[in-house]
C-alpha positions in Angstrom: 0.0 0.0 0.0 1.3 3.2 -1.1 -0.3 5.9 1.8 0.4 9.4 0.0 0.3 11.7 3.2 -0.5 15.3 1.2 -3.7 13.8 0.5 -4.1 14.7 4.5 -3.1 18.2 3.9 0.6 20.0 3.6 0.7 19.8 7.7 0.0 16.9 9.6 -0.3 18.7 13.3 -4.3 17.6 14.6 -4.8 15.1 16.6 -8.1 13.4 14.7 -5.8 14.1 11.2 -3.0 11.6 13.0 -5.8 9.3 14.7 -7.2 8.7 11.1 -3.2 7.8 9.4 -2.4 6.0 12.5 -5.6 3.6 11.8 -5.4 3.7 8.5 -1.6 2.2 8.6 -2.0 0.2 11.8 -4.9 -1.8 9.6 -2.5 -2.3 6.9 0.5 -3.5 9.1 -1.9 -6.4 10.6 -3.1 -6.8 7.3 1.0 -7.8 6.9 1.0 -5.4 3.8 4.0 -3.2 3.0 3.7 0.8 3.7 5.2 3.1 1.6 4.9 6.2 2.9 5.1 9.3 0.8 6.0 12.2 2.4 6.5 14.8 -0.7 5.7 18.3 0.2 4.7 17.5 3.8 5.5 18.7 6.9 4.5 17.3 10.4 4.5 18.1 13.9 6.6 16.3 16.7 3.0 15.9 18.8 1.6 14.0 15.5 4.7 11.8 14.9 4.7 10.8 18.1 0.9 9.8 17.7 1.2 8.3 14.4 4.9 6.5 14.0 5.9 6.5 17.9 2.8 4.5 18.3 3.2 2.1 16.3 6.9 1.8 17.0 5.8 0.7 20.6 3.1 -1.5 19.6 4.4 -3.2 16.6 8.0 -2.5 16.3 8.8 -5.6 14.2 6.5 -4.8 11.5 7.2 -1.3 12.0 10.7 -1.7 10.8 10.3 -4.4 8.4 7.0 -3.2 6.9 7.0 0.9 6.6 9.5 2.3 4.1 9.1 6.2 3.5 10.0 8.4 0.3 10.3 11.8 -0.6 11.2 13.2 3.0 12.2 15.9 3.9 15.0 15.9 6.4 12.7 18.0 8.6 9.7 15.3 8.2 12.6 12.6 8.7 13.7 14.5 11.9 10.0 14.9 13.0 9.4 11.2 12.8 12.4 10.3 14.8 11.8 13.2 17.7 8.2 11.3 17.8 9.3 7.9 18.1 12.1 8.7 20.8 9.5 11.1 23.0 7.2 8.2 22.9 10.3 5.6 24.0 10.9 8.0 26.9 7.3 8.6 27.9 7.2 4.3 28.6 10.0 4.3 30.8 8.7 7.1 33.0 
């Protein structure tokens, strides 16, 4: 499944926007389909990567990393996704 994220908008920063591409990938991932993720043109916020890709990296890291491949990222949406994933690591251990 390719998931074209500008289809959500140039931002991705509301939390019902990230609820719908977190279900919407989450489905495909137990579906065991490969995500391609294209992230041309889009920017999003930490709070939303955390909601979207931290997530999922906590509940299905395995498929996470084997399954979702991204393309055409910015290193600011690249950056984003990794501040996400890492604040919702650290919120676990707490």
């Amino acid at each position: 499944m390719e998931l074209i994220l500008s289809n959500y908008g140039a931002v991705i920063a509301t939390d019902p926007k990230s609820e719908e591409i977190y279900n919407k990938i989450k489905s495909a991932l137990k579906n065991n389909e490969e995500i391609i993720i294209d992230a041309k043109d889009v920017t999003i916020s930490t709070k939303s990567a955390r909601l979207i890709f931290g997530r999922l990296y906590r509940e299905l890291k395995d498929l996470f990393i084997e399954k979702i491949k991204f393309k055409n990222n910015s290193s600011l949406f690249t950056f984003s996704v990794n501040e996400g994933i890492s604040t919702e690591l650290e919120s676990i251990k707490k």
